[in-house]
C-alpha positions in Angstrom: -24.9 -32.2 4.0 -21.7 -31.8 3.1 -22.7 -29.8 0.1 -25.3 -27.8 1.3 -22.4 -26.8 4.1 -19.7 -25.5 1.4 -22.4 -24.3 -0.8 -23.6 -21.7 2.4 -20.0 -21.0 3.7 -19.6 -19.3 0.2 -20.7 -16.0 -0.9 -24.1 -15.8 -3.2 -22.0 -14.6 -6.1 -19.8 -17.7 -5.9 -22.6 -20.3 -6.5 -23.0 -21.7 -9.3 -27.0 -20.5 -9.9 -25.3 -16.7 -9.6 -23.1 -17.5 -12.7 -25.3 -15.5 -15.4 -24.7 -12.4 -12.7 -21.1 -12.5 -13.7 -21.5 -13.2 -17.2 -20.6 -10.4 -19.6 -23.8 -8.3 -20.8 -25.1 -9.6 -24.0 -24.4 -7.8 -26.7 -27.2 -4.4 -27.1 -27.3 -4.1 -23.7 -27.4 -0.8 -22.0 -25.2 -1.1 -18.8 -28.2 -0.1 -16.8 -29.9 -2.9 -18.0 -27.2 -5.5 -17.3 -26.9 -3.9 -13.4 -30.4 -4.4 -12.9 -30.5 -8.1 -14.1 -27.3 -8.7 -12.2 -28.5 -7.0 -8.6 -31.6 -8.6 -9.6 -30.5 -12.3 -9.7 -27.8 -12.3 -6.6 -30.3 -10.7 -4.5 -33.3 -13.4 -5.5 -31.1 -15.7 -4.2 -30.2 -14.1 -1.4 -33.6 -13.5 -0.5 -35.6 -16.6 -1.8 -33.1 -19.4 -2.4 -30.6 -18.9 0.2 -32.6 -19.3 3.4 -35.0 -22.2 1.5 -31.2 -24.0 1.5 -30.6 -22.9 5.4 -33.9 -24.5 6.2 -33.0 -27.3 4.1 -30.3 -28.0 5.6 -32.0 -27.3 9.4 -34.8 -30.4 7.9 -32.5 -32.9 6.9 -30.0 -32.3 9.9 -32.0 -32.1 13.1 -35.6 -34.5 11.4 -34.5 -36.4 9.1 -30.7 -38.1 9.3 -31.8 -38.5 13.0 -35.0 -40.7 12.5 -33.2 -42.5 9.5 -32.5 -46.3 9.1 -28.8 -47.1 8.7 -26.8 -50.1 6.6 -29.1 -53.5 6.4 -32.1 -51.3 7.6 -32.3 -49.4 4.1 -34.6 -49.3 1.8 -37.6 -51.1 1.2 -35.8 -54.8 3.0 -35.7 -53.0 6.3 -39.4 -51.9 6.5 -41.9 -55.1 8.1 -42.3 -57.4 5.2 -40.4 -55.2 2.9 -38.4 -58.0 1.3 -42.5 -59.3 -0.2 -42.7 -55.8 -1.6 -39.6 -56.3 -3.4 -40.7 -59.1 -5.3 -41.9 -58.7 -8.7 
């Protein structure tokens, strides 16, 4: 959670997935070009991949850590006769 939470408090161009937006433009390309792939990668992620994170997050924080099992509960051992399924 804790990284989903700093990864969203930052701006899109901070991640790590936006790095080729702030790369230099390979050499040959027009500056046009290098605009377009740039505006083109921040704003797919701020379109697709940022709000898939924000309902990530919104998943894991309000379904599942709630309904999760907790120290000697975990895994396989804490389900009925999880310890015979751990047998080989």
């Amino acid at each position: 959670m804790a990284q989903l939470d700093g990864e969203l408090a930052q701006p899109v161009r901070a991640w790590a997935m936006a790095s080729p937006a702030a790369a230099p433009a390979p050499a040959g390309w027009p500056e046009a070009r290098h605009q377009a792939f740039t505006a083109t990668v921040v704003d797919t992620i701020e379109r697709e991949v940022r709000p898939a994170l924000v309902r990530l997050r919104a998943l894991l924080a309000d379904e599942l850590l709630p309904r999760g099992r907790a120290s000697a509960d975990e895994g396989l051992g804490g389900l009925p006769d999880g310890a015979r399924c751990c047998r080989p």
